[in-house]
DOPAKE-616205 format. One line per field, with one value per residue (C-alpha): residue in one letter; x, y, z. Coordinates in Angstrom, 1 decimal. Each point is the difference from the previous one (the first is absolute). Layout:
<sites>
res <- c(a_...) $
xx <- c(X_...) $
yy <- c(Y_...) $
zz <- c(Z_...) $
</sites>
This chain:
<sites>
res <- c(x_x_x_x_x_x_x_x_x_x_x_x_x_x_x_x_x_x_x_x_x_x_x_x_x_x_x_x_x_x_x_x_x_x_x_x_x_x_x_x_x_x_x_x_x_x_x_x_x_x_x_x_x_x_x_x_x_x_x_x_x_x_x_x_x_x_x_x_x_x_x_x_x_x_x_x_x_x_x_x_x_x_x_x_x_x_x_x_x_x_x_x_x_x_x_x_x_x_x_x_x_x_x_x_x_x_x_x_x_x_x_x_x_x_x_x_x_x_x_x_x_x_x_x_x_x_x_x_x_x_x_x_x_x_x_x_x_x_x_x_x_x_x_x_x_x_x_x_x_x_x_x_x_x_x_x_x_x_x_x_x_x_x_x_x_x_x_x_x_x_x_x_x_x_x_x_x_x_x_x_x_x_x_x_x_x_x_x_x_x_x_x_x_x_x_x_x_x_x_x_x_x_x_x_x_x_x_x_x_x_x_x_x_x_x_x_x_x_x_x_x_x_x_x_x_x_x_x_x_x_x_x_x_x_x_x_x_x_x_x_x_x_x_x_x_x_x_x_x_x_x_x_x_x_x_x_x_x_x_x_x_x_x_x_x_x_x_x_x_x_x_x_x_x_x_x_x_x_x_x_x_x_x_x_x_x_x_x_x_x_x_x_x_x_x_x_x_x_x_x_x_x_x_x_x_x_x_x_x_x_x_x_x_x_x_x_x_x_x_x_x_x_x_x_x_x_x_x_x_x_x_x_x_x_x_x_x_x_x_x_x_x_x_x_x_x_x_x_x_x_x_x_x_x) $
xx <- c(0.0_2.7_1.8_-3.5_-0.6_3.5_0.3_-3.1_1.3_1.1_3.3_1.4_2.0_0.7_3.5_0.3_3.1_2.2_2.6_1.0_3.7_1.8_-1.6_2.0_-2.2_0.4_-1.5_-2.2_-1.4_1.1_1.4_-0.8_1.7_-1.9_0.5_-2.3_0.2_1.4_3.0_-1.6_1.5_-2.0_-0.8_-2.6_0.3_-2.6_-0.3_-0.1_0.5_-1.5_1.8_-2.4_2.1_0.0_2.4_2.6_-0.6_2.7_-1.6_0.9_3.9_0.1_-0.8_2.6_-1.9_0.4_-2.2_0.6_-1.1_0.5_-1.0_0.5_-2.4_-1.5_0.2_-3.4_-0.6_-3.3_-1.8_-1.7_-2.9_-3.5_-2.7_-3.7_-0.4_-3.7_-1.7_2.3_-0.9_-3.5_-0.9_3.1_1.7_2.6_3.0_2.9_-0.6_2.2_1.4_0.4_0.7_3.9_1.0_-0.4_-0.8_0.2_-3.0_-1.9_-1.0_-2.1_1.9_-2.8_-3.0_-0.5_1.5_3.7_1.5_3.4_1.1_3.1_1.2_3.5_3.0_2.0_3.7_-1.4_-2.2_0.2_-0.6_-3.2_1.0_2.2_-2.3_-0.6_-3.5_-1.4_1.0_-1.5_-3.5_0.4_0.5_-2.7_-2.5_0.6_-0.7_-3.2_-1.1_-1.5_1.2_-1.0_2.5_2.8_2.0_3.6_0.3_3.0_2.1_1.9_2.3_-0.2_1.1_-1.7_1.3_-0.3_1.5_-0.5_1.1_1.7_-1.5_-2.9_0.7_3.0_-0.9_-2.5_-0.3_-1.7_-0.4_-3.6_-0.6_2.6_2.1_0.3_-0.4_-0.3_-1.9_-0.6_-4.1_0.6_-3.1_-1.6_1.2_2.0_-2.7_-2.0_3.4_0.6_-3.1_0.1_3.6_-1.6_-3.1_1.8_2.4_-2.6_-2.0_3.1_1.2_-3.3_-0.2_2.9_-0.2_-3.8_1.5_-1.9_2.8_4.0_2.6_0.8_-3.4_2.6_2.1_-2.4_-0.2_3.0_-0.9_-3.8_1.0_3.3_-0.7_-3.4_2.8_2.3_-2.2_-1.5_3.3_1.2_-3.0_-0.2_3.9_-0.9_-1.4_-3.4_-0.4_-3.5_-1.4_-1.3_-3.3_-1.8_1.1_3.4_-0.6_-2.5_1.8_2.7_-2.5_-2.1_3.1_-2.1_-3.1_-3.4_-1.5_-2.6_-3.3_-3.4_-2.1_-3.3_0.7_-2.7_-2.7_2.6_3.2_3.0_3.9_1.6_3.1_-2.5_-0.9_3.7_0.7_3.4_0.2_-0.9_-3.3_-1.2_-2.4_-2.1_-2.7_-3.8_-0.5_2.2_-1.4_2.8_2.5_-2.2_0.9_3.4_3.1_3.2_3.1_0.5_1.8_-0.6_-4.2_-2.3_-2.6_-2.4_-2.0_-2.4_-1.2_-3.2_0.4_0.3_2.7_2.1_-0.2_1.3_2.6_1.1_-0.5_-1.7_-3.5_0.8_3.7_2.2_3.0_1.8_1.7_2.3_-0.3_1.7_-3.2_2.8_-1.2_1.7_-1.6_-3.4_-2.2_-2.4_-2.1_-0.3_1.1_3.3_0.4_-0.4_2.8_2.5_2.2_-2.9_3.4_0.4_3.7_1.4_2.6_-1.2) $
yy <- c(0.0_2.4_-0.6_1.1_2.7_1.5_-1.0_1.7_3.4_1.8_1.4_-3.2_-2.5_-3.5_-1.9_-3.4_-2.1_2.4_1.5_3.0_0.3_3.5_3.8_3.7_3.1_3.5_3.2_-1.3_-3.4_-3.7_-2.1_-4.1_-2.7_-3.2_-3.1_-3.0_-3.9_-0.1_2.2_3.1_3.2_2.9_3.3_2.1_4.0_1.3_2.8_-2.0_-3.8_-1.7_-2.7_-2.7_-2.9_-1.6_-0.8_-0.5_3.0_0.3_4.1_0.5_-1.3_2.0_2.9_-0.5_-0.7_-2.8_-1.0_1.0_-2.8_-3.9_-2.4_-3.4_0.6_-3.9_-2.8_-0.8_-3.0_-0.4_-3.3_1.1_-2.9_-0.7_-1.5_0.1_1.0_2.3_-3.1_-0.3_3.8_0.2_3.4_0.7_2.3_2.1_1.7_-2.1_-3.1_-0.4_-3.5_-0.9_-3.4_-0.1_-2.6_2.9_3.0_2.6_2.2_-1.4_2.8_-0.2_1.1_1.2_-1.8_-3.4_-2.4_1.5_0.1_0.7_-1.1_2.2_-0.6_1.8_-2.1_-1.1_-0.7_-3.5_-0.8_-1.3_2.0_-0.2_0.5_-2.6_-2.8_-2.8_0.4_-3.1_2.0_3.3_-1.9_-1.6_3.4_1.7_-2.7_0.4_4.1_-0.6_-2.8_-2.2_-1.9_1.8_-0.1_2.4_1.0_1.5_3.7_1.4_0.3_3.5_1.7_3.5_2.2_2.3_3.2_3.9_2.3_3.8_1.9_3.4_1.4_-0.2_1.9_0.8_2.7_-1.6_-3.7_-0.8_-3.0_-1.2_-3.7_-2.2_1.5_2.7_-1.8_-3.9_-1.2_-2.9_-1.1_1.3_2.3_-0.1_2.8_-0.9_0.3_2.5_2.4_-0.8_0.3_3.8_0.7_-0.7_1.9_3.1_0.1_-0.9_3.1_2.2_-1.2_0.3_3.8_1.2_-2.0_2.0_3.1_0.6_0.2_1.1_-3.1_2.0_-2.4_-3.3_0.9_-0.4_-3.9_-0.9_2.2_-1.2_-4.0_-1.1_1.2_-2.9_-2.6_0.9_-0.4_-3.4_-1.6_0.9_-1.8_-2.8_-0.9_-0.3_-3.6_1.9_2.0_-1.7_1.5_3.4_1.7_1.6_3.8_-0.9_-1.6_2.6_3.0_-1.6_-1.8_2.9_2.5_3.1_-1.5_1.0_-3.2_-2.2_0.8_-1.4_2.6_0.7_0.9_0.6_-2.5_-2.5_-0.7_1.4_-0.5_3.4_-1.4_-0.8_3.7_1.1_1.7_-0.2_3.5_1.9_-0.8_2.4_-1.5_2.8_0.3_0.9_2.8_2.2_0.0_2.5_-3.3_-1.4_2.8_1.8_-0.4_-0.8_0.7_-3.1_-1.8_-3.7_-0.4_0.5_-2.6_1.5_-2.1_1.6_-1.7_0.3_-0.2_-3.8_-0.8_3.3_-1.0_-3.4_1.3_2.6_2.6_3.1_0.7_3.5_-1.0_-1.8_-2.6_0.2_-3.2_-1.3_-3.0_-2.2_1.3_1.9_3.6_2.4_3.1_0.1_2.8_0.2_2.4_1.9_3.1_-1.2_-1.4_3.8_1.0_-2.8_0.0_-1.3_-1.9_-3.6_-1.2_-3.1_-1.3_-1.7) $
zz <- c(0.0_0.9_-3.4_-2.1_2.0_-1.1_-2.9_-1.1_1.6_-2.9_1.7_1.3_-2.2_1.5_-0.6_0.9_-0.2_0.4_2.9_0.8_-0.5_0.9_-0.2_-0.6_0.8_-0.9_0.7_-2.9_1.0_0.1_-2.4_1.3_-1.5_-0.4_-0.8_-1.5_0.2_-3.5_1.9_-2.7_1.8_-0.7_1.7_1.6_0.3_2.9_1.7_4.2_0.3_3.7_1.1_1.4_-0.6_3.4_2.4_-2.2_-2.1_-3.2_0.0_3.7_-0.9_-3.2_2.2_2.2_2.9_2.8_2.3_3.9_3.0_0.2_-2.2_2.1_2.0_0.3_-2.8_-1.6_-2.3_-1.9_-1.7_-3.4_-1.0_-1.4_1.8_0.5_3.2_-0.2_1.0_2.9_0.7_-0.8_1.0_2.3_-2.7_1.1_-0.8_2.1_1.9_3.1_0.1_4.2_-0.5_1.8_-3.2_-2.6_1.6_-2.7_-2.2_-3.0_-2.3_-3.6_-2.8_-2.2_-1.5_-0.5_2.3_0.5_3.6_1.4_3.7_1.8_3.0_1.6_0.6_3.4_-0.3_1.7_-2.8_-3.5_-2.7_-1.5_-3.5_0.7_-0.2_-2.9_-1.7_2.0_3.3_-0.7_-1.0_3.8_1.7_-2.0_0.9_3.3_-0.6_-1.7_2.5_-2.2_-3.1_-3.3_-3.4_-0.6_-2.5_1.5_-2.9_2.0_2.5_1.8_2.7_0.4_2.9_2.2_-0.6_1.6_-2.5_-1.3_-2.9_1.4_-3.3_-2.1_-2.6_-2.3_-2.1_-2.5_1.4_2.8_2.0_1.7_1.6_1.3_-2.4_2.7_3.0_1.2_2.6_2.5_0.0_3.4_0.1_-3.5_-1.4_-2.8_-3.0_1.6_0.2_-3.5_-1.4_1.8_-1.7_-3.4_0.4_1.4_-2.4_-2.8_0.9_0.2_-3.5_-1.1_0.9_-1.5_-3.3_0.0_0.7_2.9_2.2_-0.3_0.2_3.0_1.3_-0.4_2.6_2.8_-0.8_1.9_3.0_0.2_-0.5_1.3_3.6_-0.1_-1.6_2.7_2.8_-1.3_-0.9_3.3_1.7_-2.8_1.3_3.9_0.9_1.5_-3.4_0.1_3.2_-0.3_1.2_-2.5_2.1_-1.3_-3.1_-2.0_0.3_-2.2_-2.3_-0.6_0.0_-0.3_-2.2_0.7_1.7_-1.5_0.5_-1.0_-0.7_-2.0_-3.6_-2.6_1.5_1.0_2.1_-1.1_1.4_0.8_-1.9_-3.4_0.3_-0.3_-3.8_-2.5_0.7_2.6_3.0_1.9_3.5_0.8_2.6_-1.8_2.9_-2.2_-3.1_-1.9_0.2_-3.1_-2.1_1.4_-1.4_0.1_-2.5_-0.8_-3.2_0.8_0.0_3.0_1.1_2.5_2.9_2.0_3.5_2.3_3.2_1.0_-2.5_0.6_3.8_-1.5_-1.5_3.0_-2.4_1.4_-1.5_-1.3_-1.1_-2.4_-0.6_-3.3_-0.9_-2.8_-2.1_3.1_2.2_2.0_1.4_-1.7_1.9_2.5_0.9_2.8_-1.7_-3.3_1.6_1.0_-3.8_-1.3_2.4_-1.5_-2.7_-2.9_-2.3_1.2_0.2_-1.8_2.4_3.2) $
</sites>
C-alpha cells in the first residue's frame, strides 16, 4: 500500500535495486552516486538528500559523522519461521507475546500478515547461542515457546546488539539524517519508531516549506535544535536497564515535545481529533466568544486554516473562550493570546524559526 500511494504522487520517483554509493554538495545542491544490481553507476543532482538508511547508514559515514554512546549494550538472537498459529490465538491478538517459560524465555513478535513470526530472546555468557542451533533443535525450542505442536518452517536466523548511540549532528549543510540513521536505541521504553517517525515528519514539513516558498531555508536550521534534544533524552533512557519504567508525568512531556494534545472534540456533526484538525500550513484555535478571530489577519506566507470553538471544546482544549492558539503544521504553538485585544497589541508577522 505504501509503495502505490507514492508512486502515484506526481513528485516522487521510486528506485529499487539500487545503493547509495558516495555524495559531494555545494552551495547549489547534491550530486548522489548510485549504484544498481547490474553494478550501472549513475547519478542524481538534488537540491537536500535525507538519510534514512538505518543503523548502519552509508549517508551518515559520507557525512562524516559517527555515532556517540555504546553499542554492546546486550546480545540478542532472533528465530525467523512460518507457522499457523491464529488458531492457537483465537482472538488473543497482540502485538508481542512474553514467553515466561524458564526453557525459552524470550518475545515472539508477528512479522506482518499471514503466518510469519520471529522469537528473540537476549543471551547469557552461560548459555548457548541460539543461532547456534541445527534446524531440528530450533523446531524443539520453538515448540516449547508456542506450547503446543503445530508445523514450522525455520526463514532465518540473527544476532544483533543492543545499542545506545547519538549523532552529535543532524545535518551537514544539505544532507540530513532522520531514524536510526541518527540515533540507535534499546526497545527499552518504546521509543525508537515513534522518535523516528517525528524526525521524518519534522523535517518533512520544514523541507516542504522552503521548497513552497513559504518559508526562508533559514526555517532548516531549527530541525536540529527541535529534534536531537527528544533523541538524546530517549537514547539515554533506552541504554539504562529501567528504560521501560516511566510514568506517563515523565514520559509525555518528551513525546508530545510542545504538540497541542489530542483531543476528541465535536467537528461538523461528528467527533473529530484535535491532531486531524491541524492544516499543511498554518491553524489557528480560537474561542467562538470573539468572533473577529474568524475574520482577522495575520501576515502570513504559508496558508492559514482557521478553527473556531464553543465553549465545551475550548474548555477541552485549555484554550480561553475569548482567545487564541496559533499552531504550525507539527500542532506546536507558535504564539497564544488570551484575548483579541492583547493580539492587536502584538507584533501581527509570525516568525519562521522555533
Amino acid at each position: 500500500m505504501l509503495q502505490k500511494y507514492l508512486s502515484d504522487l506526481p513528485s516522487a520517483r521510486l528506485s529499487f535495486g539500487v545503493e547509495f554509493e558516495n555524495a559531494h554538495q555545494d552551495r547549489d545542491g547534491v550530486t548522489v552516486t548510485v549504484r544498481s544490481e547490474a553494478s550501472e553507476s549513475r547519478r542524481i543532482t538534488t537540491r537536500y538528500v535525507i538519510g534514512a538508511d538505518g543503523a548502519h547508514s552509508t549517508t551518515r559515514a559520507a557525512m562524516g559523522i559517527a555515532l556517540d554512546g555504546p553499542d554492546d549494550l546486550a546480545e540478542f538472537h532472533r528465530i525467523e519461521f512460518r507457522a499457523p498459529l491464529a488458531p492457537l490465538l483465537g482472538d488473543r491478538r497482540f502485538g508481542l507475546y512474553v514467553i515466561t517459560n524458564p526453557a525459552v524465555a524470550g518475545v515472539v513478535a508477528a512479522r506482518g500478515r499471514g503466518d510469519r513470526w520471529g522469537l528473540s530472546r537476549e543471551w547469557s555468557p552461560n548459555q548457548p547461542r541460539m543461532v547456534d542451533f541445527d534446524d531440528g533443535d530450533l523446531v524443539d525450542l520453538l515448540t516449547t515457546a508456542i506450547g503446543a505442536p503445530t508445523a514450522l518452517v525455520l526463514e532465518a536466523r540473527s544476532a544483533f546488539s543492543f545499542a545506545a548511540q547519538i549523532a552529535p549532528r543532524y545535518r551537514v549543510g544539505r544532507m540530513f539524517l532522520v531514524g536510526d540513521a541518527a540515533h540507535r536505541m534499546t526497545p527499552r521504553g518504546g521509543t525508537g519508531m515513534n522518535t523516528a517517525i517525528q524526525d521524518a515528519y519534522d523535517l518533512g514539513w520544514r523541507l516542504a516549506w522552503v521548497l513552497r516558498g513559504w518559508a526562508t531555508v533559514e526555517l532548516l536550521d531549527a530541525y536540529e535544535a527541535v529534534r536531537r534534544p527528544v533523541g538524546l533524552h530517549n537514547v539515554e533512557r533506552a541504554g539504562q536497564p529501567d528504560g521501560a519504567r516511566r510514568d506517563a508525568e515523565d514520559a509525555l512531556p518528551w513525546d508530545l515535545n510542545g504538540r497541542v494534545a489530542h483531543r476528541w472534540i465535536s467537528n461538523n456533526g461528528g467527533v473529530a481529533s484535535t491532531l486531524d484538525l491541524i492544516a499543511d500550513g498554518f491553524t489557528l484555535f480560537a474561542g467562538s466568544a470573539e468572533p473577529r478571530w474568524a475574520t482577522t489577519h495575520l501576515e502570513t506566507v504559508a496558508p492559514l486554516r482557521r478553527h473556531i470553538f464553543g465553549d465545551e471544546n475550548a474548555r477541552a482544549l485549555g484554550l480561553p473562550v475569548a482567545g487564541a492558539r496559533l499552531l504550525g503544521p507539527d500542532a506546536r504553538e507558535l504564539a497564544a493570546w488570551d484575548d483579541y485585544e492583547r493580539f492587536l497589541g502584538a507584533p501581527r508577522a509570525v516568525g519562521w524559526a522555533r
